[in-house]
C-alpha angles and dihedrals in degrees: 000000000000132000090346093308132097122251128237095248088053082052091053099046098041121118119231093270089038094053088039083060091052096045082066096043100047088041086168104039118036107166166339108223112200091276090062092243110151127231123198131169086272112039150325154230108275101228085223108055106014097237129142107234135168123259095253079064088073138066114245118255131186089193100069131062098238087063085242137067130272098247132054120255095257093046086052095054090048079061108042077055096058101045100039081053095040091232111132085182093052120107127170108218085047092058090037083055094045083048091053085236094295140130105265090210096037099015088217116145112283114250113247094231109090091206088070092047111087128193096234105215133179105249094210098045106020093226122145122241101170160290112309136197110233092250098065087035083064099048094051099055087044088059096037096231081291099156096198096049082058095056091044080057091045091047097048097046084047092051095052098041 
């Protein structure tokens, strides 16, 4: 301890109720983590982008000691992609900007809620073909990716123009 406040090697080395008392004490600065990302009452460093964000940023976790996890909720869900695709390579806001920020199937403008923009996979193969709007991300899995029932759409939307 220091000037009233702990270190961060006292940080380091503190047990869990150790590092729960000095969460009290400190009230504004919590922690280093190994990373060096810093961790404060309101907020913290994402471990992803760098990037200081509020708590209300991250998901919730009982697991860890801040109470929340370690990336922001836009980083986690970069994660949870390229794990669920298997593509290591793959990130979102790169194929969104190959795309110019368009639908690849309407080409309609991509919403800015990332919550309305979908990763359009094959189901049989897992393989990415690109961002998608809610709307066509919708169609597809009405139809079921059945390529005939689309043309049956197509012809019948063709025959009553």
């Amino acid at each position: 301890m220091k000037d009233g406040m702990y270190t961060e090697e006292d940080m380091d080395n503190a047990t869990r109720e150790e590092w729960s008392k000095m969460y009290d004490h400190n009230y504004q600065f919590i922690s280093y983590n190994k990373n060096g990302t810093s961790i404060t009452k309101s907020g913290r460093i994402c471990v992803e982008c760098i990037i200081w964000k509020p708590w209300n940023e991250y998901h919730k976790s009982n697991t860890r000691l801040s109470g929340y996890q370690a990336c922001c909720k836009p980083c986690q869900a970069e994660r949870r992609v390229k794990y669920f695709y298997k593509n290591k390579n793959f990130s979102k806001q790169s194929q969104i900007y190959k795309q110019n920020g368009l639908c690849y199937l309407c080409e309609g403008l991509l919403p800015e809620k990332l919550k309305s923009i979908h990763v359009d996979h094959c189901h049989k193969t897992g393989k990415i073909r690109g961002i998608a709007c809610n709307k066509c991300n919708e169609i597809l899995k009405w139809v079921n990716d059945d390529v005939n029932k689309l043309h049956r759409i197509a012809n019948n939307l063709e025959k009553y123009q």
